[in-house]
matplotlib code that plots the C-alpha trace (Angstrom):
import matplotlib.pyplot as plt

x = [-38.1, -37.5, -40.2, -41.4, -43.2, -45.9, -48.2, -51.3, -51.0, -54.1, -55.1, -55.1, -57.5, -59.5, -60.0, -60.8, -58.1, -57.1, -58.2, -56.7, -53.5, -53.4, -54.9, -51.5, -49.6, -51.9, -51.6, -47.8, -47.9, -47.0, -47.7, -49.6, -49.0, -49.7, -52.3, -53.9, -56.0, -54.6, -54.7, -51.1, -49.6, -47.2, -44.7, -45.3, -45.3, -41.9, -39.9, -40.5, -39.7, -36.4, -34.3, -36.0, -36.1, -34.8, -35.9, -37.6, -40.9, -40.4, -43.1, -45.6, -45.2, -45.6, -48.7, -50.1, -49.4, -51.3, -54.5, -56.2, -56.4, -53.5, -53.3, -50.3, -49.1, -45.6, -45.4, -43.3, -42.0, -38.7, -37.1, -39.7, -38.3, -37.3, -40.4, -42.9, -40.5, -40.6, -44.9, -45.3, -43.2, -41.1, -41.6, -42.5, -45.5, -44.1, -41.3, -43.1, -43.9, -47.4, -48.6, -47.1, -49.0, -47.4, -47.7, -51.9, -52.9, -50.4, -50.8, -47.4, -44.4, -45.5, -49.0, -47.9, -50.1, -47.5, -44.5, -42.5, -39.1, -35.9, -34.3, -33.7, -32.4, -35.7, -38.0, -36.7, -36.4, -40.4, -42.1, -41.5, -42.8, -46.7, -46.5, -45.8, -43.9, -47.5, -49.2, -47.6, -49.2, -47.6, -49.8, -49.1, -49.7, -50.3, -48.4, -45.8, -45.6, -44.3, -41.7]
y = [12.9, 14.0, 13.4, 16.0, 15.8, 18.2, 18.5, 21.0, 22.2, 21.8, 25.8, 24.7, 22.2, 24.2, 27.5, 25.5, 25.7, 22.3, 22.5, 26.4, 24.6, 21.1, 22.9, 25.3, 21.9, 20.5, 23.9, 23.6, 20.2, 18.6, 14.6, 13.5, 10.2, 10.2, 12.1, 11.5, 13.3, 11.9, 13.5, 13.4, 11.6, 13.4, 10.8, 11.3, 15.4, 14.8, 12.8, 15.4, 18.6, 16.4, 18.9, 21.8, 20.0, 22.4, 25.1, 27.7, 27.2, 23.3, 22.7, 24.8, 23.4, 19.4, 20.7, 23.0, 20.1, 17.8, 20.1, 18.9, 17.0, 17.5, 16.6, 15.0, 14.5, 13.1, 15.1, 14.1, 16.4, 17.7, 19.9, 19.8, 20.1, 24.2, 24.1, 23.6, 25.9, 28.6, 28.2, 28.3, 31.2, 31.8, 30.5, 34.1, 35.5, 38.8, 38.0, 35.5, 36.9, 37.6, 34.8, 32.1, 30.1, 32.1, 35.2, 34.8, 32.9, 32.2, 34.6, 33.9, 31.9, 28.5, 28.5, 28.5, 26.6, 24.3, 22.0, 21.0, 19.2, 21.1, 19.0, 14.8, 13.7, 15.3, 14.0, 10.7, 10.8, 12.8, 10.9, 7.3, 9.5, 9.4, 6.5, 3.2, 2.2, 0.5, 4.1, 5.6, 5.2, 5.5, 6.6, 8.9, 12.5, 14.6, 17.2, 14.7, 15.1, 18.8, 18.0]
z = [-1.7, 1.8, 4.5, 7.6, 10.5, 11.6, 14.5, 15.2, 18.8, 20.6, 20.2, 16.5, 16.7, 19.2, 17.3, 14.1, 12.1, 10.8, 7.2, 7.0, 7.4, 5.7, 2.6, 2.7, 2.3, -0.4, -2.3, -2.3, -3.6, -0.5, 0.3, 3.4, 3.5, 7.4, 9.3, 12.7, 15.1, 18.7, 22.3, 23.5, 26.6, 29.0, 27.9, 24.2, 24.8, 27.1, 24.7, 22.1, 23.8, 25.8, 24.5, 26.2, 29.9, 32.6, 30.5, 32.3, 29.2, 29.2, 32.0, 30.7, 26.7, 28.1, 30.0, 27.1, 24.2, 26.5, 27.1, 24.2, 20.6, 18.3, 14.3, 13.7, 10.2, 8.2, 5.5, 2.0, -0.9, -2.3, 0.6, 2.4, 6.0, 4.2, 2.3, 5.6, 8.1, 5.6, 5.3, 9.1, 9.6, 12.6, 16.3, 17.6, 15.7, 16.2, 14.1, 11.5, 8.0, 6.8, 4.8, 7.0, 9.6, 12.9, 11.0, 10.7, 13.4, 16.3, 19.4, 21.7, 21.2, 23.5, 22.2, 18.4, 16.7, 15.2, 15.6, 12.3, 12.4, 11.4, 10.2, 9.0, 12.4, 14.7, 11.8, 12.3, 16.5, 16.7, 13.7, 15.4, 18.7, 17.0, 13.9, 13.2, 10.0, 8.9, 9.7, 6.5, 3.1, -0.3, -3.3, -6.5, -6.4, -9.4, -8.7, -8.7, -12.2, -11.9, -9.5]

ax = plt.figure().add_subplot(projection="3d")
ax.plot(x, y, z, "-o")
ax.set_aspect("equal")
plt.show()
């Protein structure tokens, strides 16, 4: 099982689209086994995006990430750092495929809707960002079964 992290950007929460999104995860057979709603600190939104800094978007990301509540979630499934990339579609929603997250719903490239880790290293470093190790629960999922 590989593990994922995931967080609704505030727009996400804002236009009410919380549920559209979780149940795409659910329907795919996808594990939540964390899931908080949390207003993000500067520091929190900076140690995320500390790969962007100097970047002429950086500035503007921190300050939109910290306008309002975000869900943040660790997600767990077989390859499901591919799995979740491929359902929320590209970054630009100009470019993202129909069906995916972006491709519905996002309106600019900043303002997204979603982050998701690409890969095992940033789900390690971003996950710790927003949970404790006691913050993740274990239980059996039927869909398991299939897997």
């Amino acid at each position: 099982m590989e593990r994922t992290f995931v967080f609704l950007k505030p727009n996400a929460v804002r236009r009410g689209l919380i549920g559209e999104i979780i149940k795409r995860f659910e329907q795919r057979g996808i594990k939540i086994i964390a899931l908080k709603m949390m207003w993000l600190t500067e520091e929190q939104a900076e140690r995320l995006y500390e790969m962007h800094k100097g970047k002429s978007f950086y500035e503007e990301l921190v300050e939109f990430v910290t306008s309002g509540p975000v869900v943040a979630m660790i997600l767990e499934a077989p390859r499901v750092i591919e799995m979740v990339r491929h359902i929320i579609g590209n970054t630009d929603p100009l470019k993202a495929e129909a069906g995916t997250v972006r491709g519905e719903f996002a309106l600019t490239i900043t303002k997204n809707l979603i982050h998701a880790s690409d890969s095992k290293e940033n789900f390690e470093r971003e996950s710790r960002i927003f949970f404790e190790d006691t913050e993740k629960v274990d239980y059996y999922l039927d869909v398991q079964d299939d897997i």
